[in-house]
C-alpha positions as CSV (number, residue, x, y, z in Angstrom):
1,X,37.8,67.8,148.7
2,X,41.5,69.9,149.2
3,X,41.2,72.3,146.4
4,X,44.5,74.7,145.7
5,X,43.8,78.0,145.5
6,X,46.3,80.8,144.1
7,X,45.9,84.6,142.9
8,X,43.7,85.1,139.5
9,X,42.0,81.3,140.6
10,X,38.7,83.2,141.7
11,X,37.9,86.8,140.5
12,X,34.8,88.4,142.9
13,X,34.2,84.9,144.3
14,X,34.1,83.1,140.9
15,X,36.5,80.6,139.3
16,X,37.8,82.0,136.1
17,X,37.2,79.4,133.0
18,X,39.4,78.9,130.2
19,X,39.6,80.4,127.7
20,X,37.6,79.3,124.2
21,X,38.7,80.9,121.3
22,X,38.3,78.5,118.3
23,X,40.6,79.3,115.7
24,X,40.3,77.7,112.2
25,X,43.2,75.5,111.5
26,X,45.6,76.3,108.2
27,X,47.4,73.0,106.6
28,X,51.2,74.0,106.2
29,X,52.1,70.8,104.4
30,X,51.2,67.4,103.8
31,X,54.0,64.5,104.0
32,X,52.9,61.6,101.8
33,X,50.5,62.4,100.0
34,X,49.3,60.8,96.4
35,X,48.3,62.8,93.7
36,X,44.4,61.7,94.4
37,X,44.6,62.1,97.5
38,X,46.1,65.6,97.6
39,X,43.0,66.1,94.5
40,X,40.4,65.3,97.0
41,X,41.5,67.6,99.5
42,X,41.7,70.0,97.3
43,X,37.6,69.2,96.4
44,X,37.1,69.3,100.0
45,X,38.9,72.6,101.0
46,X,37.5,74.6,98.2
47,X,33.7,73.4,98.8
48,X,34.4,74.3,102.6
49,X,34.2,70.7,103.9
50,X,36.5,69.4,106.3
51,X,39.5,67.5,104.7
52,X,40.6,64.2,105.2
53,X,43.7,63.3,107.6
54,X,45.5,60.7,109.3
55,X,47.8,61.7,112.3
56,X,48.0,65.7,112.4
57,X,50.6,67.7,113.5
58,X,49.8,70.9,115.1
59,X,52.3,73.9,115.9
60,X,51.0,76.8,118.2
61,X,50.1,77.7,121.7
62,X,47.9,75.2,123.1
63,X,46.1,77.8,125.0
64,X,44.3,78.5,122.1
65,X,44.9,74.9,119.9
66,X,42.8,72.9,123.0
67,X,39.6,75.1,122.5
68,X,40.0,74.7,118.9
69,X,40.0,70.8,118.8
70,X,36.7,70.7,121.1
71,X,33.9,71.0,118.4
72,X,36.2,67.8,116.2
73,X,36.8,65.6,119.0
74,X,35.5,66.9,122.4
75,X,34.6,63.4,124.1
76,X,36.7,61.5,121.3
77,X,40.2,61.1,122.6
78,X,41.0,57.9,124.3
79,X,44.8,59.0,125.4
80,X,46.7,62.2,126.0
81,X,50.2,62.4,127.3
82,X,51.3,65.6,128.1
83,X,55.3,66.7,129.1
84,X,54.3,70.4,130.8
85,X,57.4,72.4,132.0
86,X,58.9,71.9,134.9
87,X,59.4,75.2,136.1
88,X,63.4,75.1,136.2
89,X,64.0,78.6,135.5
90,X,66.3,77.6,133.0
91,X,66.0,78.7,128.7
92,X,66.1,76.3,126.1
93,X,65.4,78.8,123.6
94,X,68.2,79.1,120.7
95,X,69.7,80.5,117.2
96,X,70.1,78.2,114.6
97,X,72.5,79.0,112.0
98,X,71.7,77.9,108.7
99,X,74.8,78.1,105.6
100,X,74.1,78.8,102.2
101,X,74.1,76.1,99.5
102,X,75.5,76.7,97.2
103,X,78.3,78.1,99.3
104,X,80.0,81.2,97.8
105,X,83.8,79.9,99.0
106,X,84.7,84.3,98.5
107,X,81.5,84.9,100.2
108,X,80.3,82.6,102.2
109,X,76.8,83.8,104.1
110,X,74.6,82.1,106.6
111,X,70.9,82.5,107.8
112,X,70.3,82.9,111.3
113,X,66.9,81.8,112.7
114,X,65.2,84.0,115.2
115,X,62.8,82.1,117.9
116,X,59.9,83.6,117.5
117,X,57.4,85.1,119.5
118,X,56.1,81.3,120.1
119,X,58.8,79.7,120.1
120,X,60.4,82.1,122.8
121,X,57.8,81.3,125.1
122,X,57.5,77.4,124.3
123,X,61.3,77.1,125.1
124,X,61.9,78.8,128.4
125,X,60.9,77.5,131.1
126,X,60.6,80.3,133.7
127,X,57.6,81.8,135.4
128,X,57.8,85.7,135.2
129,X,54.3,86.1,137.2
130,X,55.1,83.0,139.5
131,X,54.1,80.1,140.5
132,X,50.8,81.5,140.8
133,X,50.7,82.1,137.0
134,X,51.9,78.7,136.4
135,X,49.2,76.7,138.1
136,X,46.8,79.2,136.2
137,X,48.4,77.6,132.8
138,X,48.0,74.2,133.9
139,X,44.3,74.5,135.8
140,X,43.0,75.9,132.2
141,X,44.6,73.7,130.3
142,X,44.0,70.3,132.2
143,X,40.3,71.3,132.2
144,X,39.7,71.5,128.3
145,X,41.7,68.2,127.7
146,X,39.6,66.8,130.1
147,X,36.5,67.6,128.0
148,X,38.2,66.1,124.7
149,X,38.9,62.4,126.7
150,X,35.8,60.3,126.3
151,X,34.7,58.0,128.9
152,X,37.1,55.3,129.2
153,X,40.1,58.1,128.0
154,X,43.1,58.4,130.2
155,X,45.6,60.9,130.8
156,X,49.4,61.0,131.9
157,X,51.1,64.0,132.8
158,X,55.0,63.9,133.2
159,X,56.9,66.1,135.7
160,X,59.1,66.2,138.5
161,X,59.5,66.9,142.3
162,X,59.2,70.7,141.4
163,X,55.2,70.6,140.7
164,X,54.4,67.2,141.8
165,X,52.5,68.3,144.4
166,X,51.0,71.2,142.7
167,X,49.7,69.2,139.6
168,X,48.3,66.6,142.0
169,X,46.3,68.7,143.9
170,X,45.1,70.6,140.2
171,X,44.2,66.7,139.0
172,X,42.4,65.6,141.7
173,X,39.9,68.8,141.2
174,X,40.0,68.6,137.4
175,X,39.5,64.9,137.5
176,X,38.2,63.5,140.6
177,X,40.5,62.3,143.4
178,X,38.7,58.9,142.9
179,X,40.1,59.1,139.5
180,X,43.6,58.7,139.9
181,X,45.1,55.6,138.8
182,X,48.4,55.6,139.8
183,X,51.9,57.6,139.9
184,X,54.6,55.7,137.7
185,X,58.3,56.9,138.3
186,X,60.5,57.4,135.2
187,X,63.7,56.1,136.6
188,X,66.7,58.6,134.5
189,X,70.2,58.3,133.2
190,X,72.1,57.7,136.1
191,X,74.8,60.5,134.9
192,X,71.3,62.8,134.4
193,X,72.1,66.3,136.3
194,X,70.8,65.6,139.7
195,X,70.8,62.4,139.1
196,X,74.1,61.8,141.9
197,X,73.9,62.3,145.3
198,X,75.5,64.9,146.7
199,X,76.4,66.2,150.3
200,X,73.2,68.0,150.4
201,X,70.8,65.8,149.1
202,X,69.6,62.5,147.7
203,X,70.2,61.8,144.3
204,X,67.0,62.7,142.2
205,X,66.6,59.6,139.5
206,X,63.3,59.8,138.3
207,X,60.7,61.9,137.1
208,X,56.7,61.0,137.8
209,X,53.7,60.1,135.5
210,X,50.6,61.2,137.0
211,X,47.8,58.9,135.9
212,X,44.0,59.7,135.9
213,X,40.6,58.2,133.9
214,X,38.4,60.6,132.9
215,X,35.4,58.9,134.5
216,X,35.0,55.6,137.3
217,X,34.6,52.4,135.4
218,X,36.9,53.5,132.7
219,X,39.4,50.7,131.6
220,X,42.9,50.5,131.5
221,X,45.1,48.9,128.8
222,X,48.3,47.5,130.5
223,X,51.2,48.8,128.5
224,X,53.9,45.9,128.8
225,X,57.7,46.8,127.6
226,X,60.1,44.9,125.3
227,X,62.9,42.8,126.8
228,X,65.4,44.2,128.9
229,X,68.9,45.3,126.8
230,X,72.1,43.1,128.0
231,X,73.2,45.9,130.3
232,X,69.7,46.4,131.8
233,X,70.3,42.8,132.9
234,X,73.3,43.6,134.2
235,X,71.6,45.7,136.7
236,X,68.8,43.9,137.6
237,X,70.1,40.2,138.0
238,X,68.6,39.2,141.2
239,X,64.8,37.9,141.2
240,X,62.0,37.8,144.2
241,X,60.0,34.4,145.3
242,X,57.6,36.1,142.6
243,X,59.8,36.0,139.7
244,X,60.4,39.9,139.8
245,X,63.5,41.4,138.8
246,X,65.4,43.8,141.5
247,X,68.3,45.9,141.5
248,X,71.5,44.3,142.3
249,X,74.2,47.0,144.1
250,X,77.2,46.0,144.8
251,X,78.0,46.5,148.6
């Protein structure tokens, strides 16, 4: 097997493992929730048994939210999609500013949210140790969602010509090369930034989907999508001897 290796990989010959702090989990808020409902978690919480939930949002740094979903659902996840940076060097971070209701028309103030520490990470996408630091990130993570997939669980990891490569190569250890499934290209906006071709280089259109099973054998559910929209048509009005729809150009 090709396996990548970077600096902080392997420290005196052996390969660093993730890290596995398991953090207790703290409900924020609960949308929908009846009155009996919200009593019975309530009895649950208080006698220190483990509440009852359907769909759960989690905010934090995955670094340390993966370990803490292991001893729940390690071998219990059938799906994960994940949408890692992209390492564009660019910052999406950003102030929101926030008016008073009511307004004082004299005195009108706003509230201006700060990013915080979280937050200020999550949002820029840029690589202050290098790329070397980034494939650490995404070695240690891969690794612990691999654990939480059971045996016929899948996983599909969107990113672009920057780390294609990169990710991969990290798959193919974490996984199994004989585990990969297939690449799907996520065709973009045409009038997407570096979407047009230029003098220097092809036009970029798509992103990529890496697709692995956790284990051989696993199966795969076929995901089939809706209809194409009346301007989709538009583009794709010529067929194959097989019936399949292709990209009409005008030349």
């Amino acid at each position: 097997m090709i396996e990548l290796i970077w600096e902080g990989k392997y420290v005196d010959g052996k390969k660093q493992n993730p890290v596995r702090v398991s953090l207790p989990f703290q409900t924020v808020e609960t949308v929908n929730e009846g009155a009996a409902d919200r009593q019975r978690n309530l009895e649950l919480f208080s006698s220190g048994r483990q509440t009852e939930w359907r769909n759960r949002l989690i905010w934090g740094d995955n670094k340390y939210v993966l370990p803490s979903l292991l001893p729940e659902f390690a071998g219990k996840v059938s799906l994960i999609y994940i949408d890692p940076p992209f390492t564009t060097g660019q910052d999406f971070s950003f102030n929101a500013t926030i008016p008073n209701y009511p307004a004082d028309d004299d005195d009108p103030t706003v509230f201006t949210k700060q990013p915080s520490i979280i937050e200020q990470k999550a949002y820029r996408d840029t690589w202050g140790a290098g790329d070397e630091s980034y494939l650490q990130v995404m070695y240690e993570r891969l690794t612990l969602m691999r654990e939480l997939l059971n045996e016929n669980g899948t996983i599909y990891v969107h990113c672009d010509w920057r780390k294609n490569s990169a990710l991969r190569l990290i798959l193919d250890e974490v996984f199994g090369s004989n585990n990969f499934m297939n690449e799907v290209i996520w065709k973009r906006d045409s009038a997407a930034k570096g979407a047009k071709k230029t003098s220097r280089q092809w036009s970029r259109e798509g992103d990529n989907i890496l697709v692995y099973r956790k284990a051989e054998g696993a199966f795969f559910t076929q995901v089939y999508i809706s209809e194409l929209t009346d301007t989709q048509l538009r583009e794709y009005m010529y067929e194959d001897p097989d019936g399949r729809k292709l990209e009409g150009y005008a030349r």
